[in-house]
C-alpha positions as CSV (number, residue, x, y, z in Angstrom):
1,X,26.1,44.9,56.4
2,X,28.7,41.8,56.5
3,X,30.3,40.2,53.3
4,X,27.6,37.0,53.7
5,X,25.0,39.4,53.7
6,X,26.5,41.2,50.5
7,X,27.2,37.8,48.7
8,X,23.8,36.2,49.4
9,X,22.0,39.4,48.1
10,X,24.5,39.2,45.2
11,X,23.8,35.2,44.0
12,X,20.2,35.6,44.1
13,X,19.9,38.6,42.4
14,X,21.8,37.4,39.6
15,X,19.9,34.3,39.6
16,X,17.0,35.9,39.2
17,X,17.8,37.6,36.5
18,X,17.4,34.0,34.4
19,X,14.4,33.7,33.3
20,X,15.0,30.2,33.8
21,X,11.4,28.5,32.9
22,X,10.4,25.2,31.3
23,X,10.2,26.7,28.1
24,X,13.5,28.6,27.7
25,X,16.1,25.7,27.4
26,X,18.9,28.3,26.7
27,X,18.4,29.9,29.8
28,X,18.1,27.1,32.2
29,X,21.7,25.7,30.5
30,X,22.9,29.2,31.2
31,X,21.4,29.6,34.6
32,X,23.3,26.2,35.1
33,X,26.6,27.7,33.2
34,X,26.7,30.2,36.5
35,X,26.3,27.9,39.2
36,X,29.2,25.9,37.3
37,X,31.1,28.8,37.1
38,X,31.0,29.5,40.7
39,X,31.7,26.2,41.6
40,X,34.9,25.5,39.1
41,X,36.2,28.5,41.8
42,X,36.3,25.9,44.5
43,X,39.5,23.9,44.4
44,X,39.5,20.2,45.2
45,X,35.3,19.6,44.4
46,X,34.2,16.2,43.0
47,X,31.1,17.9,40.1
48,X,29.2,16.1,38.4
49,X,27.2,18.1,35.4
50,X,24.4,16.1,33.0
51,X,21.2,16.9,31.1
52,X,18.1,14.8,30.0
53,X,15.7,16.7,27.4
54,X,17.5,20.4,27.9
55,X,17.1,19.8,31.7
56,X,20.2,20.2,32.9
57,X,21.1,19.0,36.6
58,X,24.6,19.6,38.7
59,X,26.1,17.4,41.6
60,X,28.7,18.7,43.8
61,X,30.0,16.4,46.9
62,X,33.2,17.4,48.7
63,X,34.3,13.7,49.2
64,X,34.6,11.5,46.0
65,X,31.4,9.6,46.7
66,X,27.9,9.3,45.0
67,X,26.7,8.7,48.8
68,X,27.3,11.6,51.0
69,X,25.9,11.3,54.3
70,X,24.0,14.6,54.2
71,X,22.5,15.8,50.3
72,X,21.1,19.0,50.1
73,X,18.9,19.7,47.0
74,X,17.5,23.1,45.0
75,X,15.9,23.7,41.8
76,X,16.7,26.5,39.3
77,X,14.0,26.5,37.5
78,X,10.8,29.0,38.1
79,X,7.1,29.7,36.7
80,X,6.4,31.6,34.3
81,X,6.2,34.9,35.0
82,X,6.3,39.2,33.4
83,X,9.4,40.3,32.4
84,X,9.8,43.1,34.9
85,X,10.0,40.1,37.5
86,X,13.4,38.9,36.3
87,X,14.7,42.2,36.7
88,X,15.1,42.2,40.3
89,X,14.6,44.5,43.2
90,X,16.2,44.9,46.7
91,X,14.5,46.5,49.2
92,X,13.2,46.6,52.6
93,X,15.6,43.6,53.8
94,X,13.5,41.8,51.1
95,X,14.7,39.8,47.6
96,X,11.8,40.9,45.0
97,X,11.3,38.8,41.9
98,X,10.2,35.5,40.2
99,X,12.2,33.0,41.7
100,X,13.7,34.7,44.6
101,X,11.6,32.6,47.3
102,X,11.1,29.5,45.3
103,X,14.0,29.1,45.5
104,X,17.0,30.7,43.8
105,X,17.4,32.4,47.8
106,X,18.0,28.9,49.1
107,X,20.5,28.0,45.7
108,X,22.2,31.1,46.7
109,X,22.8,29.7,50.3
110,X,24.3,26.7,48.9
111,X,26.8,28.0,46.8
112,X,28.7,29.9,49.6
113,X,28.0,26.9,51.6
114,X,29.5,24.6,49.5
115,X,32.7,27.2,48.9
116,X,33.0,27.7,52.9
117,X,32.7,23.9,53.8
118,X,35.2,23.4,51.3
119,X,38.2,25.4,53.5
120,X,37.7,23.4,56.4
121,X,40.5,21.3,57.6
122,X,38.6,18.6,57.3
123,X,36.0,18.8,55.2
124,X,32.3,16.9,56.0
125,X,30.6,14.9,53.9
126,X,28.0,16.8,51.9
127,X,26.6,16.7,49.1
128,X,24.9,19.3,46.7
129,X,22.2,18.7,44.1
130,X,21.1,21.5,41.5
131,X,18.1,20.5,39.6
132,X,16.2,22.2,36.5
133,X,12.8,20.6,36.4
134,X,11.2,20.6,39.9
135,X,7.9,22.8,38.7
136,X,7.2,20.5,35.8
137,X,7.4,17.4,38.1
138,X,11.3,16.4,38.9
139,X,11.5,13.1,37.0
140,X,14.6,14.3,34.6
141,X,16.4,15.8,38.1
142,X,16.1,14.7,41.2
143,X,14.4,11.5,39.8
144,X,16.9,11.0,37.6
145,X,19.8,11.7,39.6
146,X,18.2,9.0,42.3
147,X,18.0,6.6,39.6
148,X,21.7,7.3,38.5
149,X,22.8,6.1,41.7
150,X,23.0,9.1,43.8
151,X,22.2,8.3,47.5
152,X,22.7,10.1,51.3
153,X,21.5,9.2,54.3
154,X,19.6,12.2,54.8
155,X,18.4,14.7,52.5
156,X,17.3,18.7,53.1
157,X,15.5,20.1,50.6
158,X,15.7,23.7,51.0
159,X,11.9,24.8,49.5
160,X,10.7,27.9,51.2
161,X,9.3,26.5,54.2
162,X,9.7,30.2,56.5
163,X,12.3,28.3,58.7
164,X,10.3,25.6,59.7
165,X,10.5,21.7,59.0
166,X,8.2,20.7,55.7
167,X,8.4,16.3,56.7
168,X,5.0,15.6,55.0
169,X,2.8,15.7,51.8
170,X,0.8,14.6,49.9
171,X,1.4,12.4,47.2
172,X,0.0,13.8,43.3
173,X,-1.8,12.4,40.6
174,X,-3.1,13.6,37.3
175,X,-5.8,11.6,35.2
176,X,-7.7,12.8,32.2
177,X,-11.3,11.4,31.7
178,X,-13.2,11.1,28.2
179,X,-16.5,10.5,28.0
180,X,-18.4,9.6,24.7
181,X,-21.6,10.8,23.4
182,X,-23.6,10.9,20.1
183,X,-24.2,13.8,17.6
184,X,-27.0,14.9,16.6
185,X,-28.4,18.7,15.6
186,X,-29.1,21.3,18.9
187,X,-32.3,21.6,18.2
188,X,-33.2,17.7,18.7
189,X,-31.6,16.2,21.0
190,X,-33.3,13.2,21.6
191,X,-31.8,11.7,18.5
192,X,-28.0,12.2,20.1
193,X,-26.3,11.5,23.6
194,X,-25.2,14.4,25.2
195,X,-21.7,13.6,27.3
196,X,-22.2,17.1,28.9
197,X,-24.9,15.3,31.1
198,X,-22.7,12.8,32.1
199,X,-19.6,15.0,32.8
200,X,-22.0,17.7,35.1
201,X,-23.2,14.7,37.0
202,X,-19.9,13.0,37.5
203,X,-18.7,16.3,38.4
204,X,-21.3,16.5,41.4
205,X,-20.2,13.0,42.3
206,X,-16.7,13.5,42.7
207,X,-17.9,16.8,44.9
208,X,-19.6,15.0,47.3
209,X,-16.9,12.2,47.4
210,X,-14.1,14.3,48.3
211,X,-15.7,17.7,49.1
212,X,-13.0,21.0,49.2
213,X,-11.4,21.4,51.9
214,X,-12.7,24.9,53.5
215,X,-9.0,25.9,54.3
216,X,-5.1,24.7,54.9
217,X,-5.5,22.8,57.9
218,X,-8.4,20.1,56.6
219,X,-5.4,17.2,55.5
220,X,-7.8,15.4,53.2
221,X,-7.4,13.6,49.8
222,X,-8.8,16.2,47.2
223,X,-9.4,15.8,43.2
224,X,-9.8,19.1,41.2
225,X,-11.2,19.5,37.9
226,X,-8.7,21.5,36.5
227,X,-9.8,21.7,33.0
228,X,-12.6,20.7,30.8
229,X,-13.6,20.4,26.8
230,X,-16.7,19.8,25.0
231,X,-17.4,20.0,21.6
232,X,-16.1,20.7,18.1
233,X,-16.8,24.6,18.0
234,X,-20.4,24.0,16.5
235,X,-22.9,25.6,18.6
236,X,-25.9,23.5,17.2
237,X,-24.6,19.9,17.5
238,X,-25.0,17.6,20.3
239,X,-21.0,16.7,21.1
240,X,-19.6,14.0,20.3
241,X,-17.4,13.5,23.6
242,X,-16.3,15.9,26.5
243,X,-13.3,15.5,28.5
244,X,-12.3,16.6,32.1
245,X,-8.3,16.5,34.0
246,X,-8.0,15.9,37.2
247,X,-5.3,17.0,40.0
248,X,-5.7,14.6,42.4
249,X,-3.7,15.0,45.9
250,X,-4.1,11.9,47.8
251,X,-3.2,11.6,51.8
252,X,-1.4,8.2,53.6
253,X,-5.0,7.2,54.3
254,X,-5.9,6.6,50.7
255,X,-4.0,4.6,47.8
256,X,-4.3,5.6,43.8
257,X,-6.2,2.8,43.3
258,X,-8.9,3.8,45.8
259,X,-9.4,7.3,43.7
260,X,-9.3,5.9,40.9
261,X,-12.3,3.1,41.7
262,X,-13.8,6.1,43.4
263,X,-13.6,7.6,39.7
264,X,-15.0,5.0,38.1
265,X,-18.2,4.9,40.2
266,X,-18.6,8.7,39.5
267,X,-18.2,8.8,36.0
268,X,-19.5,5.3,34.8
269,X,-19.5,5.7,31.0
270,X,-15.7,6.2,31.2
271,X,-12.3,4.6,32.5
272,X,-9.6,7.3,33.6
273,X,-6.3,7.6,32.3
274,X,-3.4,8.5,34.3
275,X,-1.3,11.1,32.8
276,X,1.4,11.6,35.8
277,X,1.9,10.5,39.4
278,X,4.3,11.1,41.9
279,X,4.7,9.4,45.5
280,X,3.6,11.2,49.0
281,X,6.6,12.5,51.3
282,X,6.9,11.2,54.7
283,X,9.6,11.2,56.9
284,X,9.4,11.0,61.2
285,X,9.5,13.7,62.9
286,X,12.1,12.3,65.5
287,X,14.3,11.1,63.2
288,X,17.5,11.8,65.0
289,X,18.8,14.0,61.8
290,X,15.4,15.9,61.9
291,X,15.7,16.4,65.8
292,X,19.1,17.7,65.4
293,X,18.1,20.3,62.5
294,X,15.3,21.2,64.9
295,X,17.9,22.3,67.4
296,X,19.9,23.8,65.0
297,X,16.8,25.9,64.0
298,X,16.1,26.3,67.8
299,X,19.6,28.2,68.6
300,X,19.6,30.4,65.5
301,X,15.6,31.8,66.0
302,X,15.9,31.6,70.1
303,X,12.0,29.4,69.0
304,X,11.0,25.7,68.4
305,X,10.6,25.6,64.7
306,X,7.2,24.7,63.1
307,X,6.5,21.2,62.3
308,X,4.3,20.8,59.4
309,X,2.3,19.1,56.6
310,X,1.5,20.8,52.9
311,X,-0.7,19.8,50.2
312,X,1.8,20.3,47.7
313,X,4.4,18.5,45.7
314,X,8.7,18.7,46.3
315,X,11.3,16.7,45.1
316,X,11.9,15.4,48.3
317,X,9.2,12.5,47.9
318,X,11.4,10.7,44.9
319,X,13.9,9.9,48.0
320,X,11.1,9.3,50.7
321,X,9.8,7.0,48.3
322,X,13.3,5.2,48.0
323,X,13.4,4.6,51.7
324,X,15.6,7.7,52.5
325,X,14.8,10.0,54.6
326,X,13.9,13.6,53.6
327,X,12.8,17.0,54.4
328,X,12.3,20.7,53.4
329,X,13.7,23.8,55.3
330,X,14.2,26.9,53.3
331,X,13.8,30.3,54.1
332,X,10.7,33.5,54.4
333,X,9.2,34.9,52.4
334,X,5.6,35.4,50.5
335,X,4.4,35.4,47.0
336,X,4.9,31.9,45.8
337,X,4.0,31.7,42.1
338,X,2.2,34.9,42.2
339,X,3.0,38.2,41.1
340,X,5.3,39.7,43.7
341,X,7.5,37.0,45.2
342,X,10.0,38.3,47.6
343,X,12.4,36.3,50.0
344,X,13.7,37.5,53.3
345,X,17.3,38.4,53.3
346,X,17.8,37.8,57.0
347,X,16.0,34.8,56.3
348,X,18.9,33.3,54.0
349,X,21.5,34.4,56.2
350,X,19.8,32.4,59.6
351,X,19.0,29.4,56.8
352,X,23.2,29.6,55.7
353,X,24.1,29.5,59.6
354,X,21.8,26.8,60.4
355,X,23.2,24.3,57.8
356,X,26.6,25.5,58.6
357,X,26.0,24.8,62.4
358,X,24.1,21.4,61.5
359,X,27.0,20.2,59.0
360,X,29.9,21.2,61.8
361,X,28.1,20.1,65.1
């Protein structure tokens, strides 16, 4: 095997080994302490390291600029997950372990991209962000970093997208409803209101409003009851409230506001809260940097790569949403969130050539 090879197997494996969730503050600083580390190796780069709430975040440009014409973006932190799966394993041409696909692969890729970019003669201008808080939302990294003045023209975020071009999704929402009720004993319930009624019919409502979608390819608002609560623990008493969260994934085709009024027709004895939202990602397929990382794609796999939609959330959308253009590529592999995440290794090395042909071209 070549030294590339070698080194990305090397970086992601010690990445791994971070159990670098929301929860553990020390080990997403000292997850962060690494990728420094590396980076302090690389003579002549402009970094810039911050942290907001024990989310730490790193930006690294090779031109003294807070504009770089290209950004590229990745996120340290992972789910939660056993501790056997940040101990990780290498075999089969595959990366196992939490983290490996999504995405600390794709962090590995930049950090030998950013130390090879940096010996040429005359180096491009490129920029890399690090980020800490991408599965809890992104609004104290990439966010933040936006609103710190941090702009490109173009931005690849390098999700695990199996080699393909991620330039749409939909935009997120979460909203918690209460509904009220009166007490009264179990065993007369006429004398009390029971908010159980009103949730179970709401519930049925919001079904037949925006009915599942029977697989991947329906592109569809959807809003899932994610979690429910009734009661005070007494299994004789009419409740006094009951309470339902939403996760609400909303298409181009349908604002907040029209869920949200949809809501309120479903569950009339109640107004909805909005606990979080976060803006849709769009960006045009023939955008002439798209085109060209399509091409780039193209000569490295010898195939036209896949153009696609996903009903998830990145942190691309917080620079869609700003007006600049953005898009995932990242590389294969399986296991997302689950509990055997792997990542291709030839995948990493085709995803390190394809930025290096699409910075140099």
């Amino acid at each position: 095997m070549d030294v590339l090879h070698d080194e990305l197997v090397a970086l992601t494996v010690d990445l791994v080994r971070f159990e670098s969730t929301a929860d553990r503050p020390d080990q997403l600083a000292a997850c962060m302490d690494y990728v420094a580390a590396y980076l302090a190796d690389v003579p002549g780069l402009f970094v810039e390291r911050s942290a907001v709430n024990g989310k730490p975040a790193i930006v690294a440009t090779l031109r003294e600029t807070r504009a770089p014409a290209l950004m590229l973006n990745g996120h340290l932190d992972v789910v939660v997950g056993r501790p056997e799966q940040f101990v990780p394993e290498v075999r089969d041409g595959r990366i196992y372990g939490r983290g490996a696909q999504d995405m600390k692969g794709s962090c590995a890729v930049m950090l030998r991209l950013v130390r090879d970019l940096a010996r040429l003669p005359e180096r491009p201008d490129v920029g890399f962000q690090f980020v800490s808080d991408e599965e809890i939302g992104g609004a104290m990294g990439t966010g933040r970093l936006l609103a710190e003045g941090w702009r490109c023209d173009l931005m690849l975020c390098l999700e695990p997208t199996d080699l393909g071009i991620l330039y749409a999704h939909k935009g997120c929402m979460w909203v918690e409803l209460a509904l009220p009720g009166r007490p009264a004993h179990g065993s007369h319930p006429w004398e009390g209101h029971n908010p159980i009624g009103d949730l179970a019919r709401g519930l049925v409502a919001v079904a037949a409003r925006f009915p599942p979608p029977a697989g991947p390819d329906e592109w569809r608002t959807t809003v899932t009851p994610t979690a429910l609560q009734a009661g005070a623990g007494s299994r004789n008493q009419v409740p006094a409230s009951a309470a339902v969260t939403f996760d609400i994934r909303y298409t181009a085709d349908e604002t907040p506001e029209d869920v949200l009024a949809a809501l309120r027709e479903c569950f009339p004895t109640s107004a909805p809260t909005v606990i979080e939202t976060g803006p849709a990602l769009y960006t045009d397929p023939e955008h002439p940097g798209v085109v060209r990382l399509a091409d780039c794609l193209e000569r490295r796999l010898g195939r036209s790569p896949r153009f696609f939609r996903e009903h998830y959330a990145t942190d691309a959308r917080y620079y869609t949403s700003a007006g600049i253009p953005a898009v995932c590529v990242g590389p294969v592999g399986a296991g997302l969130h689950s509990d055997e995440e792997w990542v291709s290794i030839a995948s990493l090395v085709d995803l390190y050539h394809v930025l290096l042909a699409y910075v140099t071209s």
